[in-house]
C-alpha positions in Angstrom: 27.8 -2.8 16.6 24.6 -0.4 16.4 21.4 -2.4 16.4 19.5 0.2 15.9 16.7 0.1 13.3 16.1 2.5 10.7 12.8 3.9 10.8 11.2 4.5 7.3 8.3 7.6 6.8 5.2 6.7 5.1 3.2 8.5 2.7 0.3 7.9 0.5 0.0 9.3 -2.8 -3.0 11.7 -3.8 -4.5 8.7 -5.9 -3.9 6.4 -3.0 -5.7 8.6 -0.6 -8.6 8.3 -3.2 -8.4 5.0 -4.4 -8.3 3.8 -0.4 -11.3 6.2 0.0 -13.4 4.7 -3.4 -13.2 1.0 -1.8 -13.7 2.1 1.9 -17.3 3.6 0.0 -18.1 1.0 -2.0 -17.5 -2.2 0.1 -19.4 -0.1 2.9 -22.3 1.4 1.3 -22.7 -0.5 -2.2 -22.2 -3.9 -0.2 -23.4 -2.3 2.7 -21.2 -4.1 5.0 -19.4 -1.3 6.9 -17.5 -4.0 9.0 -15.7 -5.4 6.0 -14.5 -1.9 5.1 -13.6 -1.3 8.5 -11.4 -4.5 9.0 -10.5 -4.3 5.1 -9.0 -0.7 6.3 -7.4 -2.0 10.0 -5.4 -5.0 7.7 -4.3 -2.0 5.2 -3.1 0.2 7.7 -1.4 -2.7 9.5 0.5 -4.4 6.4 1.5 -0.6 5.4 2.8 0.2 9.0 4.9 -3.3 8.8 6.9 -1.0 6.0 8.1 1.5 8.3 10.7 -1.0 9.7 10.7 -3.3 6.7 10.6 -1.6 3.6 11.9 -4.2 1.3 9.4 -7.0 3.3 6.8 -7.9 0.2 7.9 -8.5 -3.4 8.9 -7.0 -6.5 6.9 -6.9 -9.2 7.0 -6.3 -13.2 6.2 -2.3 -13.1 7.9 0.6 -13.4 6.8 3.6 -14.2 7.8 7.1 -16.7 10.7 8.0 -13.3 11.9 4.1 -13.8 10.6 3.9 -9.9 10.5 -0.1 -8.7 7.0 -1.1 -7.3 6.5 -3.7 -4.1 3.3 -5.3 -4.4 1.2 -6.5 -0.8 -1.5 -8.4 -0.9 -4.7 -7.8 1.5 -8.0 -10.0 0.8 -8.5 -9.1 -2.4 -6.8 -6.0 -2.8 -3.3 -5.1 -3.8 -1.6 -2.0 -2.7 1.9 -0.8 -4.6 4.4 1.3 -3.4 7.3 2.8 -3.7 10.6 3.3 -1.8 13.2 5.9 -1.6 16.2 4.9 -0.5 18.0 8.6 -0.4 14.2 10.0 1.8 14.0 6.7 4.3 10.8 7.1 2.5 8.1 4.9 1.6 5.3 5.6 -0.8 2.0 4.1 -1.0 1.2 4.7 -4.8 -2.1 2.5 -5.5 -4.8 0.4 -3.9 -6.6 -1.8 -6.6 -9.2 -4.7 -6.9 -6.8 -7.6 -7.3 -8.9 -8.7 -10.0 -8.3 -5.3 -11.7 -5.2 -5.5 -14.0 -3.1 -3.2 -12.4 0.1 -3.4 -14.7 
């Protein structure tokens, strides 16, 4: 029996990369607390990197979108990131990063 794990890639969208870069701004220089972005950041990026072994580790939720793709939904503070997964690319996609408070669906 082969134990070995598959290993999943991760990518962010375009509008991740942004969306990650809009709240990095804000929370440091319109709260000016550029701690909280940092550690806001180092939880991201450690959640996301969880999802390289265990793809399928946070939730389903409610929306799909025009390709009928099935979002995952983690929750960090109050943010929530969505992503994707292709089964057929061992790929994982990081689609969105909002303000939980935001309605994201």
């Amino acid at each position: 029996m082969d134990s070995k794990k598959e290993i999943y890639e991760i990518e962010f969208t375009e509008d991740a990369r942004d969306e990650i870069r809009e709240i990095y701004e804000y929370i440091s220089k319109n709260l000016v607390n550029k701690e909280a972005a940092k550690r806001l950041m180092r939880k991201m990026r450690n959640s996301v990197m969880d999802l390289a072994e265990s793809p399928r580790l946070y939730a389903k939720i409610e929306k799909k979108d025009r390709m009928k793709k099935e979002f995952r939904r983690i929750v960090v503070d109050n943010y929530i990131i969505l992503y994707t997964i292709d089964e057929n690319k061992k790929t994982v996609y990081i689609s969105h990063m909002y303000y939980g408070k935001r309605n994201y669906l």
